[in-house]
PDB file of N, CA, C and O in Angstrom:
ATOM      1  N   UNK A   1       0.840  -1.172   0.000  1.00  0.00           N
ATOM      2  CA  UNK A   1       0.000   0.000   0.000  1.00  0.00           C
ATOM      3  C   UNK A   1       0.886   1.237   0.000  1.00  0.00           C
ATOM      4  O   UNK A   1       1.882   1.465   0.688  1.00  0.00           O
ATOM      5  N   UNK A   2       0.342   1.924  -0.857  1.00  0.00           N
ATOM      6  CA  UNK A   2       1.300   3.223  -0.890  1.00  0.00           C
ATOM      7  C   UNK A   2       0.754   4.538   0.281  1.00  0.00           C
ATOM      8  O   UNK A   2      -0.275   5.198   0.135  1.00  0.00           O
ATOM      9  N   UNK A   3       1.502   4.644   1.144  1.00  0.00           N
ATOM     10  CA  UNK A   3       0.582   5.304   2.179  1.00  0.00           C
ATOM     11  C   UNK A   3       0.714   6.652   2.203  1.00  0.00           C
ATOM     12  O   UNK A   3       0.030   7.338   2.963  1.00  0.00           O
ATOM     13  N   UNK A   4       1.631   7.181   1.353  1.00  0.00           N
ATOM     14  CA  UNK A   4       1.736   8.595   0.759  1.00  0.00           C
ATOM     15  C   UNK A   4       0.653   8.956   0.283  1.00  0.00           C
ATOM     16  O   UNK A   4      -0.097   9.811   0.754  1.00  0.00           O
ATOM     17  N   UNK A   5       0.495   8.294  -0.730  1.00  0.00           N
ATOM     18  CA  UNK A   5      -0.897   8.435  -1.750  1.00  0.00           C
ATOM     19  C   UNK A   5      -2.447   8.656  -1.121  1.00  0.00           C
ATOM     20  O   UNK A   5      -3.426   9.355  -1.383  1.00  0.00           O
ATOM     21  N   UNK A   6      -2.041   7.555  -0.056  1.00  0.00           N
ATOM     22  CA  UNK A   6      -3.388   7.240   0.764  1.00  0.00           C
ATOM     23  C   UNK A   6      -3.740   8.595   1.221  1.00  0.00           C
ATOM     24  O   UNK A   6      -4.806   9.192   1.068  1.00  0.00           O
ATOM     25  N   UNK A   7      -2.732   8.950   1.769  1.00  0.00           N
ATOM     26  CA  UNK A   7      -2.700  10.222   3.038  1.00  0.00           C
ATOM     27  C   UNK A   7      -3.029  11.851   2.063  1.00  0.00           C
ATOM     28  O   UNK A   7      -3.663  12.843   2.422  1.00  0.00           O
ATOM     29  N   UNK A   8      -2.351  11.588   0.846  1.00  0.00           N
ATOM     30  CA  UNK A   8      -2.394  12.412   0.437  1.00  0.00           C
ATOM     31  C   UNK A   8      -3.989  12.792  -0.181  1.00  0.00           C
ATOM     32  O   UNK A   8      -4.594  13.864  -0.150  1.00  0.00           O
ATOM     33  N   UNK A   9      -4.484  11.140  -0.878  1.00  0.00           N
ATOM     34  CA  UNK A   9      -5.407  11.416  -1.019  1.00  0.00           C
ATOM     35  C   UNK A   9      -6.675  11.958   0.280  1.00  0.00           C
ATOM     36  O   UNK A   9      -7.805  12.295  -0.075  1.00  0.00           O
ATOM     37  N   UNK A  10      -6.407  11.959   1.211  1.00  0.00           N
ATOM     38  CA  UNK A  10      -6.902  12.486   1.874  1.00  0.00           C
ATOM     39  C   UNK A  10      -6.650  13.575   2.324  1.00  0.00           C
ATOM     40  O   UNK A  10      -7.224  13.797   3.390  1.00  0.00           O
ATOM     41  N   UNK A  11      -5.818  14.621   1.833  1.00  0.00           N
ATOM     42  CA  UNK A  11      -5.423  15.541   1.832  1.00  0.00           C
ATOM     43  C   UNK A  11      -4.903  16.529   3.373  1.00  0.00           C
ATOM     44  O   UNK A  11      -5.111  17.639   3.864  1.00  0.00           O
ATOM     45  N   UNK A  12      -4.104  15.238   3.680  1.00  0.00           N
ATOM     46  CA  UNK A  12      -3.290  15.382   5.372  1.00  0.00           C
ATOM     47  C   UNK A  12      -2.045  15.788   4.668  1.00  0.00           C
ATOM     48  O   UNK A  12      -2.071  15.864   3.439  1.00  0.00           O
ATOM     49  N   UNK A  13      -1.052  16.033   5.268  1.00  0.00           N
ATOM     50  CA  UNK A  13       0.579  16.498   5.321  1.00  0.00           C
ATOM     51  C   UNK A  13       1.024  15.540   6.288  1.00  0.00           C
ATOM     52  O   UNK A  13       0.152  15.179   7.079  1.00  0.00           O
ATOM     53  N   UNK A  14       2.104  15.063   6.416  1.00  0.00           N
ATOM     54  CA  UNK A  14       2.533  14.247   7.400  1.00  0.00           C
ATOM     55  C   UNK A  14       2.522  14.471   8.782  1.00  0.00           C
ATOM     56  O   UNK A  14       2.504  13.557   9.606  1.00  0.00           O
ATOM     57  N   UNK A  15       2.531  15.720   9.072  1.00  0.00           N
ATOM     58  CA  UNK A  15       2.184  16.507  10.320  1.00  0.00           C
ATOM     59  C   UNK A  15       1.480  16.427  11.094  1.00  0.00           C
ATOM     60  O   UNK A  15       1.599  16.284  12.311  1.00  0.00           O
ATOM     61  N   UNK A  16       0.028  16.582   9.957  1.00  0.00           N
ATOM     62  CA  UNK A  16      -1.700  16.348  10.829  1.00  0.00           C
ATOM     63  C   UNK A  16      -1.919  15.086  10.908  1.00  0.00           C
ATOM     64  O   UNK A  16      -2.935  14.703  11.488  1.00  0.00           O
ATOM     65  N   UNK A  17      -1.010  14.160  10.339  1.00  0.00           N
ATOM     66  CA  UNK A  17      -1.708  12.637  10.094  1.00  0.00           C
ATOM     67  C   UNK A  17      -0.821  12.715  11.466  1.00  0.00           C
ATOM     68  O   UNK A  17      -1.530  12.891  12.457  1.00  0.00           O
ATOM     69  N   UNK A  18       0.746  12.609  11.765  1.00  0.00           N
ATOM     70  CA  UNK A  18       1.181  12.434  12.623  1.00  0.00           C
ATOM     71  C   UNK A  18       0.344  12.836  13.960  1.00  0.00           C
ATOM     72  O   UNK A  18       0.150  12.016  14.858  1.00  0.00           O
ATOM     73  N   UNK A  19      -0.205  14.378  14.016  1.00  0.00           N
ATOM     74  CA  UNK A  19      -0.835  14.483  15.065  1.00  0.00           C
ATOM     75  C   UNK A  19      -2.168  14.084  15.040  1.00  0.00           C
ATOM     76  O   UNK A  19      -2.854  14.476  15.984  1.00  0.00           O
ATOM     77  N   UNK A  20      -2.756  13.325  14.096  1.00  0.00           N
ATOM     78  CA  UNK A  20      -3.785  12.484  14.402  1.00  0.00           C
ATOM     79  C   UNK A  20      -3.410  11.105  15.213  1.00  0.00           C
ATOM     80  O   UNK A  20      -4.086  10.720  16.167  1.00  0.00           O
ATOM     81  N   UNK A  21      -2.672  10.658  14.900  1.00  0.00           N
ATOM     82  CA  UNK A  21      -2.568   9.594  15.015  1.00  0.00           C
ATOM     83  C   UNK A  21      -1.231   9.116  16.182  1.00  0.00           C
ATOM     84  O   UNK A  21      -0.873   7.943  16.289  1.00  0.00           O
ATOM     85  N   UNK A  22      -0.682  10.132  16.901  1.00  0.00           N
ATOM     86  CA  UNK A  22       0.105  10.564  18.162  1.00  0.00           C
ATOM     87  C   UNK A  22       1.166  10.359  17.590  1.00  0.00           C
ATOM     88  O   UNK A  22       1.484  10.138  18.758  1.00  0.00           O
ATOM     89  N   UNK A  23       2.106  10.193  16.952  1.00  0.00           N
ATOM     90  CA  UNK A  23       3.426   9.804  16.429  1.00  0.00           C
ATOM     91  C   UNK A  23       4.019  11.273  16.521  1.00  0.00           C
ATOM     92  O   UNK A  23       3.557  12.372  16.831  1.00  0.00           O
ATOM     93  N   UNK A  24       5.510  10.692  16.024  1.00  0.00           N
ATOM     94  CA  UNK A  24       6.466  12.263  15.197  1.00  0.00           C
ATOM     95  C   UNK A  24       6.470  12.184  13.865  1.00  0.00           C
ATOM     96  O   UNK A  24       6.757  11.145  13.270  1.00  0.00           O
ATOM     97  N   UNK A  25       6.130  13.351  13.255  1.00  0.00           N
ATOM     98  CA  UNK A  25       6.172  13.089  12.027  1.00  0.00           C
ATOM     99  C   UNK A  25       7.142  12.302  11.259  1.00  0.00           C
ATOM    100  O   UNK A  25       6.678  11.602  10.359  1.00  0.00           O
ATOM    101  N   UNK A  26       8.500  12.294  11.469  1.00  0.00           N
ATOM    102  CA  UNK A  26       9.586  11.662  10.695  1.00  0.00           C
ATOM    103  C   UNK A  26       9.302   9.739  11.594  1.00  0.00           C
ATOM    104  O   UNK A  26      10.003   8.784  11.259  1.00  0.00           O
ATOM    105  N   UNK A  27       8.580   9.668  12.288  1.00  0.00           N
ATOM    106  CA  UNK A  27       8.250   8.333  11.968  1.00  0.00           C
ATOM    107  C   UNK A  27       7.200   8.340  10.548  1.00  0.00           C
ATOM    108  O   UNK A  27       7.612   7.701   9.580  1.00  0.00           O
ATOM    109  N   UNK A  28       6.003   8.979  10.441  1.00  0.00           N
ATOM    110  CA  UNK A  28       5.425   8.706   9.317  1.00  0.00           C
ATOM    111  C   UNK A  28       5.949   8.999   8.041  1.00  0.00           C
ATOM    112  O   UNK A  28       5.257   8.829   7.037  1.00  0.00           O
ATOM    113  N   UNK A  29       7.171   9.448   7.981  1.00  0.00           N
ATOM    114  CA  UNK A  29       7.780   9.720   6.610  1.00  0.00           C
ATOM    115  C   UNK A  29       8.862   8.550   6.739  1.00  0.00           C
ATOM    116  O   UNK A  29       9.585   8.382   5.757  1.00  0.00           O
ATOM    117  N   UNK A  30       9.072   7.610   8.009  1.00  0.00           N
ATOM    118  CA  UNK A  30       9.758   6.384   7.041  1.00  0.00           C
ATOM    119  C   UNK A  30       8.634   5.394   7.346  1.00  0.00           C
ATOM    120  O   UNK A  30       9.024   4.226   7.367  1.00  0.00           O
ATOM    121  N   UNK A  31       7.338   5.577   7.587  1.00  0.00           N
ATOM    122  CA  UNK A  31       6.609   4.642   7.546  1.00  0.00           C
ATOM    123  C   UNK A  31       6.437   4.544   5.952  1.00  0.00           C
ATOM    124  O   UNK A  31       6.386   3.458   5.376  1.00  0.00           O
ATOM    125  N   UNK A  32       6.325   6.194   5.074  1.00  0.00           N
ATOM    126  CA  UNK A  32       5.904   6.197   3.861  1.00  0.00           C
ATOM    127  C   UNK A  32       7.302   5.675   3.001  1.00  0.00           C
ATOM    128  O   UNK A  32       7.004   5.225   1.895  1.00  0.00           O
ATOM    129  N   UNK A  33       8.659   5.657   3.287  1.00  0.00           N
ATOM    130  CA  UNK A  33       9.312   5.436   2.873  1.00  0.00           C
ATOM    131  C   UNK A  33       9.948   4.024   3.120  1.00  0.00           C
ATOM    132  O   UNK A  33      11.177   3.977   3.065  1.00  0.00           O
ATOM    133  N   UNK A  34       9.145   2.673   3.431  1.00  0.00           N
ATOM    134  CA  UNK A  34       9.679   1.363   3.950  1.00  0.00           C
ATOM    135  C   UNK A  34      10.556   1.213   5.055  1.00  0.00           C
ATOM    136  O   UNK A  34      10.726   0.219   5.761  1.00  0.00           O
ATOM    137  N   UNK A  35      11.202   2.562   5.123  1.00  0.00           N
ATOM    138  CA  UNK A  35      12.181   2.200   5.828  1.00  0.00           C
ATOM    139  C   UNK A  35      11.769   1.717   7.511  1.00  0.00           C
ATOM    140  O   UNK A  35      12.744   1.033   7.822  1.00  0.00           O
ATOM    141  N   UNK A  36      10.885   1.737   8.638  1.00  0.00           N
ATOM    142  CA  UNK A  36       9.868   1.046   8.909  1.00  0.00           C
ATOM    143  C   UNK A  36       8.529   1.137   9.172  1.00  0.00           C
ATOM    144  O   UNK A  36       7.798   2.047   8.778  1.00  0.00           O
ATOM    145  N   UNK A  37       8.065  -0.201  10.119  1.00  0.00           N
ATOM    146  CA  UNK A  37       6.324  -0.578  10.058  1.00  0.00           C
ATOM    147  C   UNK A  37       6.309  -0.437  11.215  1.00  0.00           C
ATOM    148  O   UNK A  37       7.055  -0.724  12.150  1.00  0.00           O
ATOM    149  N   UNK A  38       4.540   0.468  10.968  1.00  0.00           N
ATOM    150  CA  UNK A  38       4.377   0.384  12.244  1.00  0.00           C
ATOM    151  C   UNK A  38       3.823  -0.271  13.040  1.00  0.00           C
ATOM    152  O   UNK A  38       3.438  -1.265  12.425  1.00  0.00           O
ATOM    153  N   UNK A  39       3.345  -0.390  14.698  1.00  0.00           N
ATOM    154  CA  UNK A  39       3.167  -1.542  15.411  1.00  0.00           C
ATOM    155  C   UNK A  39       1.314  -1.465  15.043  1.00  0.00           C
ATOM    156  O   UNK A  39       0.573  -0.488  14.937  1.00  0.00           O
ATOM    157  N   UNK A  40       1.118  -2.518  14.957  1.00  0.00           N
ATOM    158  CA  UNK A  40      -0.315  -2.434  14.724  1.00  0.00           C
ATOM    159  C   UNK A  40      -1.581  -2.080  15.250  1.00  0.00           C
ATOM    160  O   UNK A  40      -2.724  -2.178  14.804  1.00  0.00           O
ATOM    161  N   UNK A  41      -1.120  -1.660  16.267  1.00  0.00           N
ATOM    162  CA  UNK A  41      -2.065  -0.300  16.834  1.00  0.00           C
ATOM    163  C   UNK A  41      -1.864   1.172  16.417  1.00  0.00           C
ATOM    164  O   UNK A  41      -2.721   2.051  16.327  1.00  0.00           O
ATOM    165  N   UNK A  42      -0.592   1.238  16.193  1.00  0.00           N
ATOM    166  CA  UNK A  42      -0.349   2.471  15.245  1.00  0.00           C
ATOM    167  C   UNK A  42      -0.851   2.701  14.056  1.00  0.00           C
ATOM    168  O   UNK A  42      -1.329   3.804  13.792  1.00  0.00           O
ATOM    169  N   UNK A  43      -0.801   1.234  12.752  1.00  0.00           N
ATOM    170  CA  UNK A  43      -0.949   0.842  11.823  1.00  0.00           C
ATOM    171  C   UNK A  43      -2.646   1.073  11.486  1.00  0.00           C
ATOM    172  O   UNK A  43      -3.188   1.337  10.413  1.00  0.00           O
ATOM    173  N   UNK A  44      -3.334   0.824  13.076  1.00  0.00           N
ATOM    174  CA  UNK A  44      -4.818   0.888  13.346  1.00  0.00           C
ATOM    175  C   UNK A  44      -5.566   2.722  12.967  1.00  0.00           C
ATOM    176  O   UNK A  44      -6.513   3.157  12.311  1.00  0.00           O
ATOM    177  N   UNK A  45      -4.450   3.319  13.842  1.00  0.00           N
ATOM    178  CA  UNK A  45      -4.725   4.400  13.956  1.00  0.00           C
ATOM    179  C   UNK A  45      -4.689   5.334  12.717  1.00  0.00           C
ATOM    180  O   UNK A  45      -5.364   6.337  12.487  1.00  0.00           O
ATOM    181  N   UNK A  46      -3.419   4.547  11.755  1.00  0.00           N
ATOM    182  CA  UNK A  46      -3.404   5.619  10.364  1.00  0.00           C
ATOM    183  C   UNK A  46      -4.308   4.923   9.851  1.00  0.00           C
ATOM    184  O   UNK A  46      -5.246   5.694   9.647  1.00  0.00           O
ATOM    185  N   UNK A  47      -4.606   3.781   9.480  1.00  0.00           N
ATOM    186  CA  UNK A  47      -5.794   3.237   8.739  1.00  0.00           C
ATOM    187  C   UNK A  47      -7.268   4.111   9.016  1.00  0.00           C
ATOM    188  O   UNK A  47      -7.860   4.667   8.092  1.00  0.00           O
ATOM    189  N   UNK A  48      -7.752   4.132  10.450  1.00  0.00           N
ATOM    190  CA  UNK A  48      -8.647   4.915  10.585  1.00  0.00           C
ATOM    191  C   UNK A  48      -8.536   6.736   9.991  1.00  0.00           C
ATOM    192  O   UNK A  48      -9.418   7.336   9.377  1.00  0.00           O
ATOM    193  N   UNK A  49      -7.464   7.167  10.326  1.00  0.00           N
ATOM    194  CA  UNK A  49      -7.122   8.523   9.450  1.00  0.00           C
ATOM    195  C   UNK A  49      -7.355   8.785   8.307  1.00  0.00           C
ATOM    196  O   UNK A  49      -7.645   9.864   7.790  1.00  0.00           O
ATOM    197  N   UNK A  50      -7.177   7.345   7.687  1.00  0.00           N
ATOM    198  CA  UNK A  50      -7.309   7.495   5.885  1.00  0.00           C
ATOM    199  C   UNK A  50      -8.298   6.690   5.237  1.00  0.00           C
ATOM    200  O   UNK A  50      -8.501   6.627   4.025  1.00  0.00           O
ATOM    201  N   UNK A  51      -9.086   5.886   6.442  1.00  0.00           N
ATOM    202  CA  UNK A  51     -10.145   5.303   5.817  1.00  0.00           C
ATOM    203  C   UNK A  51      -9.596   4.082   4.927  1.00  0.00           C
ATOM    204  O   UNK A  51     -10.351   3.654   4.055  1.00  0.00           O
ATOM    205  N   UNK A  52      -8.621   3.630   5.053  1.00  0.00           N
ATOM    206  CA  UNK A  52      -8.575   2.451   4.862  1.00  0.00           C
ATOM    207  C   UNK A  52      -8.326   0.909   5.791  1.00  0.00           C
ATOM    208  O   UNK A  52      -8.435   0.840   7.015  1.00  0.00           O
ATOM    209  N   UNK A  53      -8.079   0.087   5.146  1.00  0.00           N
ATOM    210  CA  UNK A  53      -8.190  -1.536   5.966  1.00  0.00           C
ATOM    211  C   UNK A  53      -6.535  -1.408   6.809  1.00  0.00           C
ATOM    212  O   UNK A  53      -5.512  -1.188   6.161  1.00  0.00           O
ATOM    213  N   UNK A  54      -6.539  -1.547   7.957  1.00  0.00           N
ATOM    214  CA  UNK A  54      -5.087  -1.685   8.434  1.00  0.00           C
ATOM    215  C   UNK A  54      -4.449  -2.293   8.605  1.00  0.00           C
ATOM    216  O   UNK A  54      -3.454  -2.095   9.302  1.00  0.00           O
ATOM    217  N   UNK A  55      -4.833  -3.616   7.871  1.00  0.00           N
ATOM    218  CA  UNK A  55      -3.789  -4.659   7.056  1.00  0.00           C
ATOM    219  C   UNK A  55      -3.132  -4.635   5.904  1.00  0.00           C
ATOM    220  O   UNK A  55      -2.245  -5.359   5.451  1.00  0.00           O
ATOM    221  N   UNK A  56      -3.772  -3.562   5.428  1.00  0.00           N
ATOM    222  CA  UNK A  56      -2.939  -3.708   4.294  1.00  0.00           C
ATOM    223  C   UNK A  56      -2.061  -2.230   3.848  1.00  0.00           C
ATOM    224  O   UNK A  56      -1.677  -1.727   2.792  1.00  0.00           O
ATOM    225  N   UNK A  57      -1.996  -1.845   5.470  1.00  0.00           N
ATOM    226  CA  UNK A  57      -0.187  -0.849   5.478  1.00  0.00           C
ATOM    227  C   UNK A  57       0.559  -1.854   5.791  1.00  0.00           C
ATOM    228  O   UNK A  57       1.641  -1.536   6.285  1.00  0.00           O
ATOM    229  N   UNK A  58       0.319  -3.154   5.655  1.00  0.00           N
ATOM    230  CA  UNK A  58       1.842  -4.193   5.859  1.00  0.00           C
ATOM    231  C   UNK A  58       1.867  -4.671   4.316  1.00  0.00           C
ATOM    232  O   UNK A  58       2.893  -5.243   3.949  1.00  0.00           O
ATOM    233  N   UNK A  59       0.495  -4.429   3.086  1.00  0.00           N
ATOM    234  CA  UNK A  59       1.166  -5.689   2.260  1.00  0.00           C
ATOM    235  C   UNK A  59       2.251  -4.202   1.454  1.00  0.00           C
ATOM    236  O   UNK A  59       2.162  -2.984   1.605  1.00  0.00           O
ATOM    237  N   UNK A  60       3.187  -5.048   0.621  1.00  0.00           N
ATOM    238  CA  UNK A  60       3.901  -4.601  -0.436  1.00  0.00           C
ATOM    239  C   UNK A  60       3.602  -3.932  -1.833  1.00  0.00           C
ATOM    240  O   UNK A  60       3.126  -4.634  -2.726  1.00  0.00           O
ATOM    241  N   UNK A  61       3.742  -3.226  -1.948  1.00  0.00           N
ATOM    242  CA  UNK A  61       3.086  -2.719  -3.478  1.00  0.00           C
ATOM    243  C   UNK A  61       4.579  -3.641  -4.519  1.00  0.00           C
ATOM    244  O   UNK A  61       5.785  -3.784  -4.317  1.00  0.00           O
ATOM    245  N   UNK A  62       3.975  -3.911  -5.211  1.00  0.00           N
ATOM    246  CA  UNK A  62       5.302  -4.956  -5.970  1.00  0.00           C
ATOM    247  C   UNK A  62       6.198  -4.083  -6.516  1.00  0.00           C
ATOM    248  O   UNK A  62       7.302  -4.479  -6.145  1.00  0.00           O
ATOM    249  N   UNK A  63       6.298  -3.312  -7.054  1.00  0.00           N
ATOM    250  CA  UNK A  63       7.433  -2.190  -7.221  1.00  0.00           C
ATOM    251  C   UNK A  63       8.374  -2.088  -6.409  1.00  0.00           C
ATOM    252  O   UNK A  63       9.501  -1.703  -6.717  1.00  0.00           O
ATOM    253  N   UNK A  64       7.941  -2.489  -5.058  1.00  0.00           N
ATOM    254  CA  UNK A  64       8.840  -1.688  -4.410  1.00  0.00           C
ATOM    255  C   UNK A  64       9.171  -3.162  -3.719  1.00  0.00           C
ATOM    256  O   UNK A  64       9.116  -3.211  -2.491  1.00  0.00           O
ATOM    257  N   UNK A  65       9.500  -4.320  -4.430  1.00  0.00           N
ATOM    258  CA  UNK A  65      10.323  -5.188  -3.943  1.00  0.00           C
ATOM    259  C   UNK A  65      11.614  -5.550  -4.444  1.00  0.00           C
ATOM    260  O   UNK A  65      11.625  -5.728  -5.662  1.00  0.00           O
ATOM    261  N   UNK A  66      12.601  -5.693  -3.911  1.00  0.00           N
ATOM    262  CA  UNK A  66      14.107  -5.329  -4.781  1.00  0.00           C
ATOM    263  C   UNK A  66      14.071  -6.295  -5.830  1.00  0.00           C
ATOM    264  O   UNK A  66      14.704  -5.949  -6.828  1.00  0.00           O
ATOM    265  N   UNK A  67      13.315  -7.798  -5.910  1.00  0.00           N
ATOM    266  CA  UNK A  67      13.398  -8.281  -7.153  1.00  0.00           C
ATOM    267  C   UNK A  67      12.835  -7.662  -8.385  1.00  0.00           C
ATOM    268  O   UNK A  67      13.225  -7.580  -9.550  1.00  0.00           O
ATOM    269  N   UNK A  68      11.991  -7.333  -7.859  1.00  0.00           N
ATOM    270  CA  UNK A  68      10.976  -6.417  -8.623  1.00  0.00           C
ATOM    271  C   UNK A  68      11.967  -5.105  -9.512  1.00  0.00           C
ATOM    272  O   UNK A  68      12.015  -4.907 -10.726  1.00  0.00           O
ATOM    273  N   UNK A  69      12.487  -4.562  -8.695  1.00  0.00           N
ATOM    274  CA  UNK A  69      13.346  -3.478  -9.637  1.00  0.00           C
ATOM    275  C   UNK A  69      14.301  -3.536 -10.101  1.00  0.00           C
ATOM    276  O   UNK A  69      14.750  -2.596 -10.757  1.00  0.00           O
ATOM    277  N   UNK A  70      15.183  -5.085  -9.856  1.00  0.00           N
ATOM    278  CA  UNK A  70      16.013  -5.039 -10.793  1.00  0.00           C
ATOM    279  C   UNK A  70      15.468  -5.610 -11.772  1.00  0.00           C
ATOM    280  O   UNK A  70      15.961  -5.370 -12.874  1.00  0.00           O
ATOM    281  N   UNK A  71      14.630  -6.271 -11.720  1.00  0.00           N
ATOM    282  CA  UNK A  71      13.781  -7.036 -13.083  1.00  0.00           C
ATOM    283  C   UNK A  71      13.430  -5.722 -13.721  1.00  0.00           C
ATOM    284  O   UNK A  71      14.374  -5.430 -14.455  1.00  0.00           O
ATOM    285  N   UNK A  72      12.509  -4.809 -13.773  1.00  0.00           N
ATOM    286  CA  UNK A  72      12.479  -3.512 -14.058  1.00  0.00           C
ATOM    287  C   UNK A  72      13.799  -2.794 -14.893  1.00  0.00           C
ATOM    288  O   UNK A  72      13.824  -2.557 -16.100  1.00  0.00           O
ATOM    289  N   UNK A  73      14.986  -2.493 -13.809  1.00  0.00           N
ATOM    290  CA  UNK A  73      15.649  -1.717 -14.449  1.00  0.00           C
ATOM    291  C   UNK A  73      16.846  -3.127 -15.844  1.00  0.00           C
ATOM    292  O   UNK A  73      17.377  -2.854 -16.920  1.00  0.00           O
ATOM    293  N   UNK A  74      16.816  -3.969 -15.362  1.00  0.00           N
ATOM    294  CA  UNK A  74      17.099  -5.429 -16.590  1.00  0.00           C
ATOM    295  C   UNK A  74      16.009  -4.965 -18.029  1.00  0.00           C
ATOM    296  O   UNK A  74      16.392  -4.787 -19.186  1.00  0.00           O
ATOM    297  N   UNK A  75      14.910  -4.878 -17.620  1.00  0.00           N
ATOM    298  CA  UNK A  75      14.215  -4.702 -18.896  1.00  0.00           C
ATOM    299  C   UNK A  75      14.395  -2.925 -19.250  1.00  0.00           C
ATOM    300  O   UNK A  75      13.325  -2.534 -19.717  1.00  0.00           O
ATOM    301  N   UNK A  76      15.041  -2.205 -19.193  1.00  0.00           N
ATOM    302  CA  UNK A  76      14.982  -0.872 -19.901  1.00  0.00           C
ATOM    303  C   UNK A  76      16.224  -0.682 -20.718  1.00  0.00           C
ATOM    304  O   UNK A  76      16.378   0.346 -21.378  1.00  0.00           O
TER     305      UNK A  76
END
């Protein structure tokens, strides 16, 4: 799930989602950036923010799996 998108489509900044949802913002900017996940009460809390299912800020968008992009950058 791309949770940038999500958020954005809901038209939060990382800021208000953060202070929705009690965090610091630079956790939700490496939540949006893989770098990590959050605990699933957290995971609960942005889901409710953005109106989506909060299982599926754990699945993978396939792009963004390293087989995935070197297969990608192999085919260009």
């Amino acid at each position: 799930m791309d949770l940038r998108l999500a958020r954005m489509k809901k038209g939060l900044n990382q800021n208000q989602l953060a202070k929705i949802v009690g965090v610091d913002p630079a956790l939700i900017c490496q939540y949006e950036h893989g770098k990590r996940r959050p605990s699933i009460n957290t995971a609960r809390k942005i889901a409710d923010a953005l109106d989506i299912f909060w299982a599926d800020i754990f699945e993978e968008d396939e792009n963004d799996r390293p087989e995935q992009k070197l297969q990608t950058e192999l085919a260009e």
